[in-house]
C-alpha positions as CSV (number, residue, x, y, z in Angstrom):
1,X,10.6,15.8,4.7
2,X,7.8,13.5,4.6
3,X,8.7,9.4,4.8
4,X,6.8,6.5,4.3
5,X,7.9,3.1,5.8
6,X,6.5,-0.3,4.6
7,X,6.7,-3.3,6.8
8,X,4.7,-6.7,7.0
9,X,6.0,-8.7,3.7
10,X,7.6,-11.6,3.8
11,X,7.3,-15.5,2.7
12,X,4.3,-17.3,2.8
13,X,2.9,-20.7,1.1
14,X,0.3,-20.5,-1.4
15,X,-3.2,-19.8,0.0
16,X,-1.8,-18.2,3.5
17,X,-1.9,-14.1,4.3
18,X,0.1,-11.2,5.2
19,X,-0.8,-7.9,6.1
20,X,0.9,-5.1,4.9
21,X,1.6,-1.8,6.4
22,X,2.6,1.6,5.9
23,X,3.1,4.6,8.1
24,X,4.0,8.0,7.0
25,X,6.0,10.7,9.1
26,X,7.1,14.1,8.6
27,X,5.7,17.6,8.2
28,X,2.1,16.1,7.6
29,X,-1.5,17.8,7.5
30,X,-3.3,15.6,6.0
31,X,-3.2,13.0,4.3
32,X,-5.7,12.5,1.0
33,X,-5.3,9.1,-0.5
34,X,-3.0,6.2,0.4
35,X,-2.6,3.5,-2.0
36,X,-0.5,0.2,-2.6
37,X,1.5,-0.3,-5.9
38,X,3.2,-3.9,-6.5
39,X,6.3,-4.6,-9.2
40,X,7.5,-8.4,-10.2
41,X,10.4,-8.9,-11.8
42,X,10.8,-8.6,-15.1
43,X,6.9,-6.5,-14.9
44,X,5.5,-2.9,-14.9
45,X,4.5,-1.7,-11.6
46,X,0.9,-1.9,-11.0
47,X,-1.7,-0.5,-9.0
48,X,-2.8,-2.7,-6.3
49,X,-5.3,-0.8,-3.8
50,X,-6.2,2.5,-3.3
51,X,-8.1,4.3,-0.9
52,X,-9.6,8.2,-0.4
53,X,-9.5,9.0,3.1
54,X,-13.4,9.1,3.9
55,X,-13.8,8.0,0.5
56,X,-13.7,5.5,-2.7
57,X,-11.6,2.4,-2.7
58,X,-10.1,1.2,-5.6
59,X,-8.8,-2.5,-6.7
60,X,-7.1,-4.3,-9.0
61,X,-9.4,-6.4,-10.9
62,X,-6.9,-9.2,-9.9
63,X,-6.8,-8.9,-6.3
64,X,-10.8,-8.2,-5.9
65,X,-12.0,-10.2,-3.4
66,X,-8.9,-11.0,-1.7
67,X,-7.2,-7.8,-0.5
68,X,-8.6,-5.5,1.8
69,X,-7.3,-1.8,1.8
70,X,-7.7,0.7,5.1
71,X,-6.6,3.8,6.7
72,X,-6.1,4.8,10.0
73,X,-5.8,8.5,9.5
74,X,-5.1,9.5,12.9
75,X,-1.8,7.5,12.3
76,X,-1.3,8.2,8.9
77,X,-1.2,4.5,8.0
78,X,-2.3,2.7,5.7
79,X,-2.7,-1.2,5.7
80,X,-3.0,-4.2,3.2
81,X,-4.7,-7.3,4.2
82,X,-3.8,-10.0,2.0
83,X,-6.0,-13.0,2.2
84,X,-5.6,-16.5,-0.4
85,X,-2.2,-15.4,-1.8
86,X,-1.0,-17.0,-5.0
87,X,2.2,-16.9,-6.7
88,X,1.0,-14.8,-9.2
89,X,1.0,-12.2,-6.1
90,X,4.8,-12.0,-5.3
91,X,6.0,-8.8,-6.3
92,X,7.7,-5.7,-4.4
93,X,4.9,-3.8,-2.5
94,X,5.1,0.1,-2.5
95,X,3.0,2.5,-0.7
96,X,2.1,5.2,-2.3
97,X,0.5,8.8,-0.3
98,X,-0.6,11.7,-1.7
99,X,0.2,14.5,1.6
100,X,-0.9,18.0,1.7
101,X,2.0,20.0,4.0
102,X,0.2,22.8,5.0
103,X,-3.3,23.6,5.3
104,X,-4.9,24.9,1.9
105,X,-1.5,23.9,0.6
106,X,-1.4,21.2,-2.3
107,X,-0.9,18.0,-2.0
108,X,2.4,15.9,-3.1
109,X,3.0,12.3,-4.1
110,X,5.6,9.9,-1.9
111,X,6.6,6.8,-2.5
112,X,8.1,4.5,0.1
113,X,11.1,2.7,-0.4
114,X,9.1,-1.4,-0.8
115,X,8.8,-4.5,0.7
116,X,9.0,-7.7,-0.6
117,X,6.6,-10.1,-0.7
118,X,6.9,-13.9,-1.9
119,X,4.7,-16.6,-2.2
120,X,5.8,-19.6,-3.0
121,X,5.8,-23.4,-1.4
């Protein structure tokens, strides 16, 4: 009973920005880690961004430098700033959340359901 909802993706030109965003509802404690996955066609999905609440972040060696991961955990969101897009970057962007139900309880993966982005002129 736990959902997460993407939203923010869209078409931009080469060089332009989105931000991404992902807010999870349901039976929630906490919530661990958030992260952002991406798939292209025809292309394995892919870790993106990942973030430990209070904690490490993680980046693709590809988006470094351009992407900006963050939590707000008092929402249960997490966001994806994406600055000097390229083409390469059009893909199908998942949120991923790792959610503890219950206090002392152990925590669960969720996926939510994508959003695409393109870039393109």
């Amino acid at each position: 009973q736990v959902q997460l909802v993407e939203s923010g993706g869209g078409l931009v030109q080469p060089g332009g920005s989105l931000r991404l965003s992902c807010a999870a509802s349901g039976s929630i404690f906490s919530i661990p880690a958030m992260a952002w996955y991406r798939q292209a066609p025809g292309k394995q999905r892919e870790l993106v961004a990942r973030k430990i609440s209070g904690g490490n972040l993680n980046y693709a060696d590809s988006v470094k430098g351009r992407f900006t991961i963050s939590m707000d955990n008092a929402k249960n969101t997490v966001f994806l700033q994406m600055n000097s897009l390229k083409p390469e970057d059009t893909a199908v962007y998942y949120c991923n959340a790792d959610v503890r139900r219950q206090i002392l309880a152990p925590w669960t993966t969720y996926w939510g359901q994508g959003t695409q982005v393109t870039v393109s002129s």
